[in-house]
N, C-alpha and C positions, 0 to 999 in steps of 0.2 A: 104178292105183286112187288116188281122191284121199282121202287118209289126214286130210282137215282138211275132213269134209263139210258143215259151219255157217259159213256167210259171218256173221259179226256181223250186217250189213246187211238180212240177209233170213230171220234168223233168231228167232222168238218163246219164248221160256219162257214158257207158260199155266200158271196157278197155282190150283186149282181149291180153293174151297171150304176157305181157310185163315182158319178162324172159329172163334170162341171155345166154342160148342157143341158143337164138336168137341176142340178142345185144350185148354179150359180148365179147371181143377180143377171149376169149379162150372159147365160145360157141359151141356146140358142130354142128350147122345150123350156125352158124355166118359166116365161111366163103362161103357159098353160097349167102347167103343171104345179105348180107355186100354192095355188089357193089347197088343193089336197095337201101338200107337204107344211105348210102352218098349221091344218087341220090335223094333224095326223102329228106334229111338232115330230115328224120324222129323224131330221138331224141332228137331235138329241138325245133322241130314243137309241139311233142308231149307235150315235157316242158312245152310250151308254155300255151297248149291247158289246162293242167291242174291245172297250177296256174290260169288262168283265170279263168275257171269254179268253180273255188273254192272261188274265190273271188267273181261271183256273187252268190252262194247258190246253184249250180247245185251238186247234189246226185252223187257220182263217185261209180261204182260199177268194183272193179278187178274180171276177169273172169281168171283164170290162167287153164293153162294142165299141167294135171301132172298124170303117170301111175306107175302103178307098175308091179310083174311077175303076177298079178292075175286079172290085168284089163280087159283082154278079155278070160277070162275064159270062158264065156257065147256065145261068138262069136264065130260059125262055118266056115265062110268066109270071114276070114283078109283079108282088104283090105291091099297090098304089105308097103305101103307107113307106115304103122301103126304097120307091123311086123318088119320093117326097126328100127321104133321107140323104139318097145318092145327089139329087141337082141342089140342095141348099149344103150341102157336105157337113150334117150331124153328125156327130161321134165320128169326126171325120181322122183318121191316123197322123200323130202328129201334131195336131191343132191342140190350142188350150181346152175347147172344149171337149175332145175326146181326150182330156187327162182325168185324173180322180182327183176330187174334191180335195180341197186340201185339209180340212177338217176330218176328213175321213179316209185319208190315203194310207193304205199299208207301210209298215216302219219297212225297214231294212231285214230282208234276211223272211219276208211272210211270201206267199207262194202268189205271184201272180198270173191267170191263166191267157193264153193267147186266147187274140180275138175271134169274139163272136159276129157274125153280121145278120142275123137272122135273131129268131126268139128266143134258142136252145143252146145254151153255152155249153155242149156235150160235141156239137157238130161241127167237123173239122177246127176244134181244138186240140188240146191236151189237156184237159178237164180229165176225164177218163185214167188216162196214162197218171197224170200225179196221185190223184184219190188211189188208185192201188198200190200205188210206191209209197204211200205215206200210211198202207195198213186203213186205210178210210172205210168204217161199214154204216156208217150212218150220216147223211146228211141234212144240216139244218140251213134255211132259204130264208135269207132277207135281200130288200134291198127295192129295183125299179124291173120295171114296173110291173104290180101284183097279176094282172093277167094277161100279160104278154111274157117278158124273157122269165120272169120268176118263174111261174106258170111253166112255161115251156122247159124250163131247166129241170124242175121235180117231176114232170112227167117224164122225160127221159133218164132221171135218177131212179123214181123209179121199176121201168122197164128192164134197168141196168142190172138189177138187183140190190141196191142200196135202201136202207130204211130213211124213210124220206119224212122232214119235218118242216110244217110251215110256220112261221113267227106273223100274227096277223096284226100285229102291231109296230113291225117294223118292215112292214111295205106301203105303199101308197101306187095313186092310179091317176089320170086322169078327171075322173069323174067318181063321184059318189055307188056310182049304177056298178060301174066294173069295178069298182072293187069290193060292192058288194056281189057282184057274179064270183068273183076270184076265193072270197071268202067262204061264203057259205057254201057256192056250190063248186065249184074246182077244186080246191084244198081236201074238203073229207073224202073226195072222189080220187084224189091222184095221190094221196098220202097216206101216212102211218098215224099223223099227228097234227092237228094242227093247234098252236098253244103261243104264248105269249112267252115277251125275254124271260119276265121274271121267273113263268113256268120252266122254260129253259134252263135257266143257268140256276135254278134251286135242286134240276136233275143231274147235272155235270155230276159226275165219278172224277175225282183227283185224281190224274195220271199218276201209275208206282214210282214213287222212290227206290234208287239202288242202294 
């Protein structure tokens, strides 16, 4: 059994939806959202999760949301949760609160993907397009929210044919209840794995040396 299942080389941390509407005191979700993320001490775990991976060679890709008035132009049956988004303008493009956290904003030079406006950061982005350009065969899922875009981004991972891994310690949810749907029963159902940072990044392969 190979006890070191992530090749650096071929290995993605996908970072979903790490925005200030979400983490930020004056977000415009934060305070629902708040009491899980102290519970979960998320944005430290998450910290945690990304300077490591970065120290062994693991590929960080930002999936962020972000709408505008013309994002569901094309859409005849908003889903409620989604029109809620569009008239208060959540993750709105542009706005402080569709930026990334600043605590946890990618450096210079990490791969950020166009917006998602829906659940699945694979749909009408470049999600797709960069994972193959950067050799990507495995992807690992942290970030917001565990059973909606996380959820929705590893089922479409995957479908897609990528080995799909969930980190059930560095997502959180609104409520106790989804994220225990997300966890026990979404995750072993739509993945390869589902495992903790630590289990993560005790698997990392060092990327080779020339």
């Amino acid at each position: 059994m190979n006890t070191r299942p992530y090749p650096a080389d071929h290995t993605a941390l996908v970072l979903v939806d790490l925005l200030n509407d979400f983490f930020a005191d004056d977000g415009k979700l934060n305070g629902l959202i708040a009491p899980m993320l102290k519970e979960m001490d998320l944005t430290a775990r998450l910290a945690h999760l990304i300077e490591k991976s970065r120290e062994r060679g693991v590929r960080i890709f930002y999936s962020p949301h972000g709408i505008d008035e013309h994002s569901f132009d094309d859409v005849t049956s908003l889903l409620p949760v989604f029109q809620g988004a569009l008239d208060n303008q959540v993750f709105w493009k542009g706005s402080c609160g569709g930026d990334f956290y600043q605590p946890l904003r990618p450096r210079d030079g990490e791969t950020v993907i166009s917006h998602h406006r829906m659940f699945d950061s694979f749909v009408g982005t470049d999600l797709d397009q960069k994972l193959k350009a950067h050799g990507i065969e495995r992807v690992v899922l942290a970030g917001l929210t565990a059973h909606t875009c996380v959820e929705g981004t590893g089922r479409h991972a995957l479908e897609a044919g990528y080995h799909v891994t969930y980190l059930t310690d560095a997502v959180a949810e609104f409520t106790e209840a989804a994220q225990r749907a997300a966890v026990d029963l979404s995750y072993p159902t739509f993945g390869h794995a589902v495992s903790t940072i630590d289990e993560f990044l005790a698997g990392i392969e060092p990327a080779a040396t020339a």
